[in-house]
C-alpha positions, -999 to +999 in steps of 0.1 A: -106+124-079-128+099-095-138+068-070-119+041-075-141+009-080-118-023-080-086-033-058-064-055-070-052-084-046-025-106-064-015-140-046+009-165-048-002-196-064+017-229-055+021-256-079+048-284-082+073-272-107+066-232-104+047-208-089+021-183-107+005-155-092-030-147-100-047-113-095-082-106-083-111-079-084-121-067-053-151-052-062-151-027-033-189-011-047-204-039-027-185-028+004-204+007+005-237+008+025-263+037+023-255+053+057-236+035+079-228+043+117-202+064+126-176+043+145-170+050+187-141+061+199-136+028+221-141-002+187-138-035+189-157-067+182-142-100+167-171-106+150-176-071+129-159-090+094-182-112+074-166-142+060-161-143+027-149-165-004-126-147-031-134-137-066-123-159-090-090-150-107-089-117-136-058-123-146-025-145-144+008-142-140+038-166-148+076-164-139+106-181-164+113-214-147+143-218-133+160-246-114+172-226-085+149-229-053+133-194-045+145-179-076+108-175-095+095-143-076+080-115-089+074-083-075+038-062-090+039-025-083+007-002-087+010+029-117-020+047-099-031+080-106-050+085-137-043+047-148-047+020-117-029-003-138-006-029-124+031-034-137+048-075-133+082-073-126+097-113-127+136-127-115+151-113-148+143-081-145+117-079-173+083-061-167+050-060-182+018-037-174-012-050-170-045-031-173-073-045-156-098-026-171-091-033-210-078-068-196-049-064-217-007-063-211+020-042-232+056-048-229+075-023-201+114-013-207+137-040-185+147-029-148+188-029-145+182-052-113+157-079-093+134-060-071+133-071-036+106-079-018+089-060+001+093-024-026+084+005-022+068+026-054+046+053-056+030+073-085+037+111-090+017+122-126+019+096-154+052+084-130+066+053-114+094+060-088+109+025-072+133+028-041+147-006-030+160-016-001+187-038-022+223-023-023+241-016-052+279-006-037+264+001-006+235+025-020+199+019-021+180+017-056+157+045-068+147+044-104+119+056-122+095+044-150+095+077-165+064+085-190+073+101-224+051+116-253+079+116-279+083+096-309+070+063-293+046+072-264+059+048-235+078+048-203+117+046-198+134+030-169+158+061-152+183+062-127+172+089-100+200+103-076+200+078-042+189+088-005+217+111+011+250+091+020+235+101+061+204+078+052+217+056+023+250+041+042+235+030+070+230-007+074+196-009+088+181+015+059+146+009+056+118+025+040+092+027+076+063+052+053+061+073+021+041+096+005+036+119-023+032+160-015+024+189-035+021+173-069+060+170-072+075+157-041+082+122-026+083+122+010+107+089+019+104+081+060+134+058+070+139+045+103+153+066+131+170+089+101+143+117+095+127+119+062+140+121+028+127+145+006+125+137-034+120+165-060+136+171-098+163+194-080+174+187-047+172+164-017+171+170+022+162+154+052+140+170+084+142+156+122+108+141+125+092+110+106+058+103+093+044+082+115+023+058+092+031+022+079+038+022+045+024+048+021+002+079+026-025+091+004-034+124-004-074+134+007-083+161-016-119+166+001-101+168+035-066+189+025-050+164+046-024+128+039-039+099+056-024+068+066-024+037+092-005+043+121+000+015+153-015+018+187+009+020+215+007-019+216+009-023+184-017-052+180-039-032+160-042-001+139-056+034+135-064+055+106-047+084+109-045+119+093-015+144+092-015+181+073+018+176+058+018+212+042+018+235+073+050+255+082+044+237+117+053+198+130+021+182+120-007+172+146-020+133+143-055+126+143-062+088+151-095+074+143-096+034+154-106+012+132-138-017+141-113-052+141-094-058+171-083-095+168-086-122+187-053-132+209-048-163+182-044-138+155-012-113+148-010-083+124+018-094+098+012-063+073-014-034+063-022-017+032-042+020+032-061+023-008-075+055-019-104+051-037-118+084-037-141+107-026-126+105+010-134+066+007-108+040+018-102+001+016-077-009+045-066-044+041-052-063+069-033-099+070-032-118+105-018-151+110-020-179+136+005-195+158+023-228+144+007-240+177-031-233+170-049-269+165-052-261+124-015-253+121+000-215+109-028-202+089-034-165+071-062-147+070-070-112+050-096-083+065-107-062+039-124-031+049-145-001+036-145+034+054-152+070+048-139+099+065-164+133+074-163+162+092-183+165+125-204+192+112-237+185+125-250+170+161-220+159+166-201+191+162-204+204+198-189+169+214-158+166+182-152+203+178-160+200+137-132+174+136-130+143+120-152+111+121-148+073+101-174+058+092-171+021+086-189+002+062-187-036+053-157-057+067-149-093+049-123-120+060-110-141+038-089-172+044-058-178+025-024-204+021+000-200+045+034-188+041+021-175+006+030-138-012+006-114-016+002-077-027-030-048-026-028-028-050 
């Protein structure tokens, strides 16, 4: 896998009569030092993130107006893989894809419903598969932006068979972590029901579920499917690795990451990016108190790490485990109360 260079942080953008949502390069190059320090077992330090001002908009997006309060949303979703190119979905259903690199959009068939915020989507090939959490007659969505060289080379929007009726009927159905496994299979984790499993053919559902917020991503260099988990007090985060192909329950390894937040400042969300190489960006969003002197306020930790093996000094002390090594950290300030996506 070829290192990824640029995330992509999109933002909501307030303005009097609508909202636009701009999207950013996050250069993570930058991030990388020449040899960082590996990070201790017992990290913390407030003052390990740099503060930083954002890049100024790539790209911008803009919803159809309408007259109905909260009704100008849209939802952007990542087409990753080979592409890293981001598709704009707005309130009536219609979708665009954006490549950052050419700077340039082409039109996307029409979804046959409003995503819901937050979505889950994930990228298997030249593939877009979308489960949301909104119900139609009782079932959750799962739909695909299917790629096909044909006639006309583009994608089609398809209807993909729903979580089992054990998952999909219950009311608190909620997508808890994902991830994609052998090539071919998407790995749904829903709360306290198990995982789904997603192929071409069939569907089932095991007894355990992936313990990671969000989605997982595949480590070539390491055979293994790392993602964030939370600590036992769940304040903070820990990178954390699981070997989703052996025939046994997997083992976690937990490496803790360098930011433990002040008391003022509460984890809201978390995003794990492959970039490559066995190179991460975790991005983080913490917000104040309404009762902190400045108000509610929103901050965004952006951080670059590596994972190794222990297989020199430290080999005797780690048994030729695995190590992070953590590389630049920035903080940025943001609106309150704002959207916002990493893609």
């Amino acid at each position: 896998m070829s290192i990824r260079r640029f995330v992509y942080l999109v933002l909501e953008e307030f303005a009097p009569r609508r909202s636009n949502y701009t999207l950013r390069n996050i250069d993570m190059e930058r991030f990388f030092l020449p040899r960082p320090s590996p990070v201790p077992f017992v990290a913390s330090g407030t003052d390990a993130a740099e503060y930083a001002s954002l890049p100024c908009p790539a790209m911008t997006f803009y919803p159809p107006f309408s007259k109905l309060p909260g009704k100008q949303q849209m939802e952007f979703l990542l087409l990753g893989g080979n592409h890293n190119m981001v598709v704009a979905a707005d309130q009536t259903c219609r979708t665009v894809l954006y490549d950052p690199g050419e700077h340039a959009v082409r039109t996307l068939p029409a979804l046959p419903y409003q995503l819901e915020l937050p979505t889950a989507s994930v990228t298997v090939g030249d593939d877009l598969y979308i489960l949301d959490h909104v119900e139609v007659g009782n079932v959750p969505c799962f739909h695909g932006l299917i790629y096909e060289d044909r006639l006309n080379e583009d994608w089609c929007c398809c209807a993909l068979p729903p979580p089992p009726p054990l998952l999909s009927h219950k009311s608190d159905f909620q997508v808890d972590s994902y991830a994609v496994v052998g090539d071919t299979d998407i790995w749904i984790s829903t709360h306290d029901s198990g995982i789904y499993c997603f192929n071409t053919t069939h569907t089932v559902a095991t007894g355990w579920t992936l313990p990671f917020v969000g989605l997982a991503e595949y480590c070539q260099e390491h055979g293994l499917w790392f993602g964030l988990s939370h600590t036992r007090d769940r304040r903070s985060l820990v990178l954390s690795a699981l070997d989703l192909d052996s025939s046994h329950l997997p083992v976690l390894l937990s490496l803790p990451l360098e930011f433990t937040p002040p008391d003022a400042l509460k984890l809201v969300s978390s995003y794990l990016v492959n970039l490559g190489s066995a190179k991460f960006c975790i991005a983080r969003f913490f917000q104040t108190d309404e009762d902190q002197r400045d108000g509610e306020e929103l901050f965004a930790v952006l951080t670059a790490v590596e994972v190794e093996r222990c297989d020199d000094d430290d080999a005797g002390a780690n048994g030729g485990g695995l190590r992070m090594l953590k590389h630049r950290s920035e903080m940025y300030k943001l609106t309150s109360e704002m959207m916002y996506w990493v893609l």
